[in-house]
Backbone as CSV, one residue per row, in Angstrom:
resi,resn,N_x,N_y,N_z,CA_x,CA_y,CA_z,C_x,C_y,C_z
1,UNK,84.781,77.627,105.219,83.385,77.223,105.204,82.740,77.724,103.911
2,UNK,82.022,76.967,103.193,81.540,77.337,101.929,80.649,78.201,101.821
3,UNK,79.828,78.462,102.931,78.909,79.609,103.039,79.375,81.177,103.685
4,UNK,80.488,80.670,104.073,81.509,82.104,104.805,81.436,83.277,104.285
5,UNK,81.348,84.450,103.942,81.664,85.430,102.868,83.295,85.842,103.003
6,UNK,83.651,86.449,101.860,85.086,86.780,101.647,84.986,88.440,102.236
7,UNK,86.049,88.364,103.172,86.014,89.819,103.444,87.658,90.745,103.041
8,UNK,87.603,91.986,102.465,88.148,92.126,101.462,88.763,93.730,102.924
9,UNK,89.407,93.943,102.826,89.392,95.158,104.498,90.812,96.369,103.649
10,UNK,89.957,97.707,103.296,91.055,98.173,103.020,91.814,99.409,103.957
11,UNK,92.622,99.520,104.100,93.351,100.115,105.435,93.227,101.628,105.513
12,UNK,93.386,102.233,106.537,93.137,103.865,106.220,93.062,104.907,107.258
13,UNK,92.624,105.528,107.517,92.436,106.495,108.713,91.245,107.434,108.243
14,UNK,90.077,107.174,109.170,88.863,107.913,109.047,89.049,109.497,109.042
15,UNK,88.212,110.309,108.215,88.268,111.809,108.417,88.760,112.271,106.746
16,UNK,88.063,113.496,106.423,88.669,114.303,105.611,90.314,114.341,105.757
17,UNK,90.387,115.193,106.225,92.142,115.192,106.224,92.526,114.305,105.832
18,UNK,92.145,112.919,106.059,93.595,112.120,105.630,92.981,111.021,104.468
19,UNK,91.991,111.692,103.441,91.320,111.354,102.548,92.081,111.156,101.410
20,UNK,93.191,111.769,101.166,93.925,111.474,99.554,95.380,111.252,100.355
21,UNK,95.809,111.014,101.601,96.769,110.463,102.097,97.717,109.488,101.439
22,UNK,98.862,109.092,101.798,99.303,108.403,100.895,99.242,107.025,102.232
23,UNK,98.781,107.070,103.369,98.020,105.639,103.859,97.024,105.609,103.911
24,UNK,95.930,106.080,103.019,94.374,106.017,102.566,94.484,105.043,101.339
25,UNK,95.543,104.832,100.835,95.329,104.353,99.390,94.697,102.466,99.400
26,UNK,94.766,102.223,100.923,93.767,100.948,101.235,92.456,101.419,101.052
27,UNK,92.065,102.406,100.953,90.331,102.983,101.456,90.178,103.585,99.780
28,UNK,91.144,104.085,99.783,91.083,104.633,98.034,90.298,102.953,97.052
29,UNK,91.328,102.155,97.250,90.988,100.801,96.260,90.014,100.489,96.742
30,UNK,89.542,99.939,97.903,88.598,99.501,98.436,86.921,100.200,97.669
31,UNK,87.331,101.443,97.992,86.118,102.386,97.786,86.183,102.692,96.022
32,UNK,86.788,102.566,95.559,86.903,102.276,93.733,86.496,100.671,93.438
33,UNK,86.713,99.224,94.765,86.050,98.295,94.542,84.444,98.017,94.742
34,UNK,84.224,98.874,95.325,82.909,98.689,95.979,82.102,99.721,94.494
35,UNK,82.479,100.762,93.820,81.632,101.372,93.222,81.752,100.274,91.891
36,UNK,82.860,100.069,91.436,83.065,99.218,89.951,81.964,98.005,89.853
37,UNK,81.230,97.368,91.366,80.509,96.114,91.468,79.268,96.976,92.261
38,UNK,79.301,97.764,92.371,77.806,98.721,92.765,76.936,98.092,94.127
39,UNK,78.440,97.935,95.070,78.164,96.965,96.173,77.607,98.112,97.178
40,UNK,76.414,97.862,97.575,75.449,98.600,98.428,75.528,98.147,99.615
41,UNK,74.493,97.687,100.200,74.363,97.306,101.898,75.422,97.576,102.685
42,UNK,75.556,99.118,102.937,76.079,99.266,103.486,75.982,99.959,105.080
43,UNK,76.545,99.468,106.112,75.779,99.826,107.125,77.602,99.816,108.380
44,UNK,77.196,100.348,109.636,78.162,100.360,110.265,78.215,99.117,111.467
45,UNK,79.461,98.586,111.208,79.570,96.919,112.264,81.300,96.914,112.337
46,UNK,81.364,96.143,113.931,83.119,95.736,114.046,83.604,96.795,114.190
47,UNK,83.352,98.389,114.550,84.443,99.361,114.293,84.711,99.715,113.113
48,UNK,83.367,99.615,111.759,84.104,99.525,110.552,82.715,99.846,109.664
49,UNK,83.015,100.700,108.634,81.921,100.701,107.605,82.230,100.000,106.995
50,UNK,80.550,98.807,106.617,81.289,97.822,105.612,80.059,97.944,104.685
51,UNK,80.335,96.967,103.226,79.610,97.113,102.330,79.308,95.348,102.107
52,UNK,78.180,95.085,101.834,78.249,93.601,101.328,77.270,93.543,99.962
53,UNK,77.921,92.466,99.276,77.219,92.073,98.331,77.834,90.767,97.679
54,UNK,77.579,90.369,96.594,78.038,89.443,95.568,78.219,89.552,94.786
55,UNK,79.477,88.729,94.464,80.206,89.119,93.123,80.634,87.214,92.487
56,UNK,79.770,86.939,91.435,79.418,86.245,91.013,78.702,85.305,92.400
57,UNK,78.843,84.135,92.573,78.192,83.186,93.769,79.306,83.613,94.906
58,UNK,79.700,84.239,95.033,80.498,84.413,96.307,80.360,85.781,97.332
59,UNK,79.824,85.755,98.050,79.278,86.642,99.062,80.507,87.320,99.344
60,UNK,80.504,88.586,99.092,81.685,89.706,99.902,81.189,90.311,100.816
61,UNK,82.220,91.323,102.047,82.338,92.050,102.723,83.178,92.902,102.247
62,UNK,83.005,94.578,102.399,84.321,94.939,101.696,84.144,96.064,103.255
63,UNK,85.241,95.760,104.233,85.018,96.902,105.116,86.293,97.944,105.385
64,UNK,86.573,99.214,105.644,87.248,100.781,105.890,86.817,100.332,107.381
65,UNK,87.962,99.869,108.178,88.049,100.105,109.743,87.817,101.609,109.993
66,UNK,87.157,102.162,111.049,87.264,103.410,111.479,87.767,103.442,112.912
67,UNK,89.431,102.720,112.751,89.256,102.738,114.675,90.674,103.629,114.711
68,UNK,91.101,104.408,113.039,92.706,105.003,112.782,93.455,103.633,112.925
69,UNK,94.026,104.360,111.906,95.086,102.577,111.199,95.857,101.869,112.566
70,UNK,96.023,102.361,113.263,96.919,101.573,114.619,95.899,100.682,115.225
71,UNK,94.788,100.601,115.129,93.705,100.075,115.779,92.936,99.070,114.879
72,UNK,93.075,98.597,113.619,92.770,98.287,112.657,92.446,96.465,112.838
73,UNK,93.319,96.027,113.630,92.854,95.068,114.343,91.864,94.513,115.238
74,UNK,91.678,95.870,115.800,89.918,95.365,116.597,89.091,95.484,115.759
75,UNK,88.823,95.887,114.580,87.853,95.673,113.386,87.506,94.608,112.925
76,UNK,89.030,94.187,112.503,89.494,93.111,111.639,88.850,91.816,112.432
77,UNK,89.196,91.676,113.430,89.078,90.579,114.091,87.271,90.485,114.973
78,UNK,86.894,91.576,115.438,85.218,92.085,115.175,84.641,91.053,114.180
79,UNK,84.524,91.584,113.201,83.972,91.198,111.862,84.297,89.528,111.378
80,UNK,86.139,88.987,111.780,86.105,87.953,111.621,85.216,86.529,112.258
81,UNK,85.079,86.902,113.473,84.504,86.827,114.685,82.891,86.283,114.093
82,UNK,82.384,87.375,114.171,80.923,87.815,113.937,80.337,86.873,112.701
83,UNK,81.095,86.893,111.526,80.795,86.135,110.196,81.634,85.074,110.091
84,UNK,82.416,84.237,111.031,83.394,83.300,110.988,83.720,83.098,109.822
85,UNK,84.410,83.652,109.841,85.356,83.993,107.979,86.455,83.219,108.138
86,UNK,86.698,82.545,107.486,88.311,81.636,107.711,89.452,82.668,107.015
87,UNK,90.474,82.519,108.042,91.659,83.080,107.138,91.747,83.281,106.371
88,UNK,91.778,82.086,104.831,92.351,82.254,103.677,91.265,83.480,103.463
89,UNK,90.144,83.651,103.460,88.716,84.170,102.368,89.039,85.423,103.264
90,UNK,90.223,86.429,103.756,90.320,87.396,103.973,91.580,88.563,102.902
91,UNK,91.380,89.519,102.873,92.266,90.052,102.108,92.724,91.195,102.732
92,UNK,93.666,91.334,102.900,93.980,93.354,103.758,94.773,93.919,102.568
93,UNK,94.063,95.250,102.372,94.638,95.618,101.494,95.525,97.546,101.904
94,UNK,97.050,97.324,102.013,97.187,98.652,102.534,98.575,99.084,101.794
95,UNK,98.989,100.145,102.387,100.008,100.565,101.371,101.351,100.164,102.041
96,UNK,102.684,100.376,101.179,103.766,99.823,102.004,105.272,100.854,101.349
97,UNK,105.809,101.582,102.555,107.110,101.976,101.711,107.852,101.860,101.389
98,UNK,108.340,100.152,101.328,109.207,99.545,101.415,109.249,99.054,99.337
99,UNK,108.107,99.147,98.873,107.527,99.310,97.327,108.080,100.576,96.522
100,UNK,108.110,100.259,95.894,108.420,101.587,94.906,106.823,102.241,94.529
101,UNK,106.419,103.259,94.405,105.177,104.229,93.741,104.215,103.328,93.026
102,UNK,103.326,102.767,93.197,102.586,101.644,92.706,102.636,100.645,91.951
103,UNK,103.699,99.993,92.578,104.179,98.568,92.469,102.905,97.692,93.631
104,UNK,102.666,96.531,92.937,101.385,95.851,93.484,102.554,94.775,94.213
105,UNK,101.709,94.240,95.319,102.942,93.060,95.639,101.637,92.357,96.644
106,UNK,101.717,91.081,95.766,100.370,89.972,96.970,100.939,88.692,97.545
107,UNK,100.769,88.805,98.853,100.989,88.113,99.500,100.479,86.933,100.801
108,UNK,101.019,85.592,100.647,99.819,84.921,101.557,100.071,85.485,102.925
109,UNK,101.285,86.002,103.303,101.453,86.445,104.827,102.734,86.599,104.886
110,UNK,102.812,87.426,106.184,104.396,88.097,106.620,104.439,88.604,107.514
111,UNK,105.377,89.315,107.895,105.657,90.311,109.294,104.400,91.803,108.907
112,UNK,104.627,92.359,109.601,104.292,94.102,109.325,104.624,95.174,108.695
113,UNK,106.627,94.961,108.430,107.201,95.856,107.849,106.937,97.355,108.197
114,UNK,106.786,97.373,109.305,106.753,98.637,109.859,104.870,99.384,109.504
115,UNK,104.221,98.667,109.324,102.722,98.745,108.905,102.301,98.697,109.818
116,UNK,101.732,100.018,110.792,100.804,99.601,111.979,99.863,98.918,112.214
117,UNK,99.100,99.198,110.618,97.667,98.656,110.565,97.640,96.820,110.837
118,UNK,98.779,96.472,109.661,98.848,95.313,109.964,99.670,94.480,110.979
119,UNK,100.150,95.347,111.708,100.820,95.042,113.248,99.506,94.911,114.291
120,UNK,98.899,95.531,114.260,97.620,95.344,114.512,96.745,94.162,114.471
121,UNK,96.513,94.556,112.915,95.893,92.804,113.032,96.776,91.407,113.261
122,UNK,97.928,91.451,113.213,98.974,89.998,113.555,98.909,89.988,114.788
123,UNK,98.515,91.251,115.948,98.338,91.111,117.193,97.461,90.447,117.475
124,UNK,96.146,91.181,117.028,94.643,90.713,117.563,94.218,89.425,117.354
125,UNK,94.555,88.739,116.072,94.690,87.842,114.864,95.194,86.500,115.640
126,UNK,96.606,87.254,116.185,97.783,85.958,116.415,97.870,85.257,115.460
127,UNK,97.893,85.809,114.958,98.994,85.363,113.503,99.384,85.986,112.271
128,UNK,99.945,85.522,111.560,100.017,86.610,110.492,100.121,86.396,108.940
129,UNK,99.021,84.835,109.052,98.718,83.689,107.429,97.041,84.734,107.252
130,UNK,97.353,85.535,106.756,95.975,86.205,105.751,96.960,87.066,104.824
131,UNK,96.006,86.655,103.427,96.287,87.433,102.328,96.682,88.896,102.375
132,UNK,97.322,89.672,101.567,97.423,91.022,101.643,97.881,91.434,100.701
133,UNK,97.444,92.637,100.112,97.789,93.385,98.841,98.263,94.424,98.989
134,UNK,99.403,94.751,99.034,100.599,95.806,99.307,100.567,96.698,97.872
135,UNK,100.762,98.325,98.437,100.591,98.825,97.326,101.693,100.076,97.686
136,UNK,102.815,99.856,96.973,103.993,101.141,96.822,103.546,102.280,96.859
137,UNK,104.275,102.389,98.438,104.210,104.354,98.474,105.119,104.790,98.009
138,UNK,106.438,103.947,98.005,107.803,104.785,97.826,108.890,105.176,99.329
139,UNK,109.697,105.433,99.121,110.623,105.491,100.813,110.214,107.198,101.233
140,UNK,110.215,107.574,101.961,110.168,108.912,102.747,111.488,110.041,101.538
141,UNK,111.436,111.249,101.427,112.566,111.679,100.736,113.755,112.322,101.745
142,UNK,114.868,112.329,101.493,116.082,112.767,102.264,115.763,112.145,103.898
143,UNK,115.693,112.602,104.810,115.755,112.231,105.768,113.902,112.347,106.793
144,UNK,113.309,112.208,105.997,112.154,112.905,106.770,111.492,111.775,107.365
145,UNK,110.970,112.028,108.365,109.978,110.729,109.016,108.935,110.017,108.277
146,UNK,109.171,108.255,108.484,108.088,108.052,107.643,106.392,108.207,108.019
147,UNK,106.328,108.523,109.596,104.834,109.087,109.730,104.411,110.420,109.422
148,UNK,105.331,110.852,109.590,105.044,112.109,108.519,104.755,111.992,107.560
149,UNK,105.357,111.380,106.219,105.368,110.772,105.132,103.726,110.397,104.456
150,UNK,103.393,109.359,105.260,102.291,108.441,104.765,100.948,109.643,105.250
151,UNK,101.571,110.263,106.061,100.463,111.056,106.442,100.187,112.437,105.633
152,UNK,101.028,112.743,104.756,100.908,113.686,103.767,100.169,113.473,102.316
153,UNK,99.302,114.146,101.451,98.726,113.728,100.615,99.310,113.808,99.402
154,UNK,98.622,112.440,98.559,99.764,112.093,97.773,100.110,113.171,96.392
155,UNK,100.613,113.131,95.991,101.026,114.615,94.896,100.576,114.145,93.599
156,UNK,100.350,115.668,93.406,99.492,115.483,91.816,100.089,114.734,90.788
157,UNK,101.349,114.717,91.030,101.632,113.421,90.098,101.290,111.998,89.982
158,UNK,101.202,111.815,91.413,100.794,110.304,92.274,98.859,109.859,91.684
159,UNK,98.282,111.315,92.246,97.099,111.692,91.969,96.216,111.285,90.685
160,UNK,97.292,111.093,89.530,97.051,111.436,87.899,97.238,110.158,87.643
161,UNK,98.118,109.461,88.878,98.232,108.284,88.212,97.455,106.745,88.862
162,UNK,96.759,107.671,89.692,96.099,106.632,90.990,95.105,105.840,90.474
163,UNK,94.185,106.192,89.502,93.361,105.374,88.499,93.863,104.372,88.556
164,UNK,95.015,103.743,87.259,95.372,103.003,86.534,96.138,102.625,87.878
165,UNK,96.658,102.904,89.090,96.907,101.757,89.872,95.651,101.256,90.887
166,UNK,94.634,101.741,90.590,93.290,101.227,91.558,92.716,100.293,90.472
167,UNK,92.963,100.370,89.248,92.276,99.233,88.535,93.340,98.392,88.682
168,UNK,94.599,97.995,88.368,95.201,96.915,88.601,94.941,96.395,89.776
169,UNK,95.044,97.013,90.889,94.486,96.490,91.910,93.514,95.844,92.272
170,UNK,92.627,96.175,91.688,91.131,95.647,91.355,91.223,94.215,90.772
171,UNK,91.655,94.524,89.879,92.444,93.254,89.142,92.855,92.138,89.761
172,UNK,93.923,92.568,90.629,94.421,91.595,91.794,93.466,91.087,92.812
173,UNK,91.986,91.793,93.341,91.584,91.406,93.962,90.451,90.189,93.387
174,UNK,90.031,90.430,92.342,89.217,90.084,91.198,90.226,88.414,91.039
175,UNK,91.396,88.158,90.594,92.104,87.155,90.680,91.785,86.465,92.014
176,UNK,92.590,87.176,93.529,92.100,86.187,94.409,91.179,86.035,94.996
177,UNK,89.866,86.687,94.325,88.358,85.646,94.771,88.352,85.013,93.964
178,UNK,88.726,84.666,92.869,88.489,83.786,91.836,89.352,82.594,92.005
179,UNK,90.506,82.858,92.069,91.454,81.604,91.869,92.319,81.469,93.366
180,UNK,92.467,82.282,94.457,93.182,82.186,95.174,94.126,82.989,95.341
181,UNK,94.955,83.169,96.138,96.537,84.143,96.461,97.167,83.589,95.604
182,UNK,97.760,82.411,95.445,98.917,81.930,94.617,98.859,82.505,93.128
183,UNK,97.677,81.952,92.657,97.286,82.524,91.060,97.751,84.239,90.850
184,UNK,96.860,85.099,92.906,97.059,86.387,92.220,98.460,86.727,92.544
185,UNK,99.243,86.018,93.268,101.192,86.646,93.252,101.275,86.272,91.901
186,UNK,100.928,84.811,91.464,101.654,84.821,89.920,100.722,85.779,88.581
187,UNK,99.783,86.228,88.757,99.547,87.163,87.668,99.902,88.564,87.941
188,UNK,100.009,88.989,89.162,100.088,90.718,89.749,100.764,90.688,90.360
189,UNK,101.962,90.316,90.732,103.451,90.605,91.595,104.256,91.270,90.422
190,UNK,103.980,92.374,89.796,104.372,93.180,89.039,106.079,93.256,88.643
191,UNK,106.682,93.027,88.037,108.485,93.447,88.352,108.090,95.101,88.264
């Protein structure tokens, strides 16, 4: 619908603690997108702090579910609901360990890959055709659990380098409000 707004949803788990997490890094970009476009109105709806504004003629939503990433779907689908947002004009943006350390990877849709958040929304959803911007955590090291893993914060090396992967990212998101998913796999599907 041409008047729809684009809602942009980055993945995460509410609370200090799990603030520089290495599955915050949906809430990390998100919240580096919202300051770079000085997107205000922000208020609480859907299970979710969201922010709205515009970015050129196209009305955004940019919302941080607060329902903890396993629950991320009653947000998602809240909000879709509420602003009848069509599929395509949605974006989830969360991290994945199946990536190498911030490797970008966009996609029109897929399974979960072991992603609660977005197991979640393919539940609530029933289906699983919405955009998504996958962002390399890296595999777990030696044998350790990967919820353990994602739930540990990311290391000062990761830390130093999280900038320059929140602006590419940015980047990528900046592509598919502009031109679509296809355009942003072919400019930001990184080798």
């Amino acid at each position: 619908m041409a008047d729809s707004p684009f809602l942009i949803v980055g993945l995460g788990n509410k609370g200090k603690e799990y603030a520089n997490n290495r599955h915050n890094i949906g809430f990390m970009v998100a919240d580096s997108f919202i300051k770079k476009y000085a997107i205000s109105g922000m208020k609480v709806q859907g299970k979710a702090i969201i922010y709205t504004g515009k970015i050129g003629d196209k009305k955004v939503i940019v919302a941080k579910p607060q329902t903890y990433m396993n629950l991320s779907g009653d947000s998602v689908k809240a909000l879709i609901n509420f602003y009848k947002i069509p599929l395509e004009q949605i974006l989830i943006i969360h991290d994945d360990l199946d990536l190498p350390w911030g490797l970008l990877r966009m996609r029109p849709e897929g399974g979960a890959g072991g992603q609660n958040g977005i197991r979640s929304i393919i539940e609530r959803l029933g289906t699983n055709t919405f955009s998504r911007l996958k962002i390399g955590i890296d595999r777990p090291p030696g044998r350790m659990d990967a919820a353990a893993y994602v739930l540990q914060d990311l290391s000062s090396s990761q830390m130093s380098e999280l900038l320059s992967i929140t602006e590419k990212s940015i980047e990528a998101i900046e592509t598919w409000l502009e031109f679509g998913i296809q355009e942003a796999m072919n400019r930001h599907n990184n080798k």
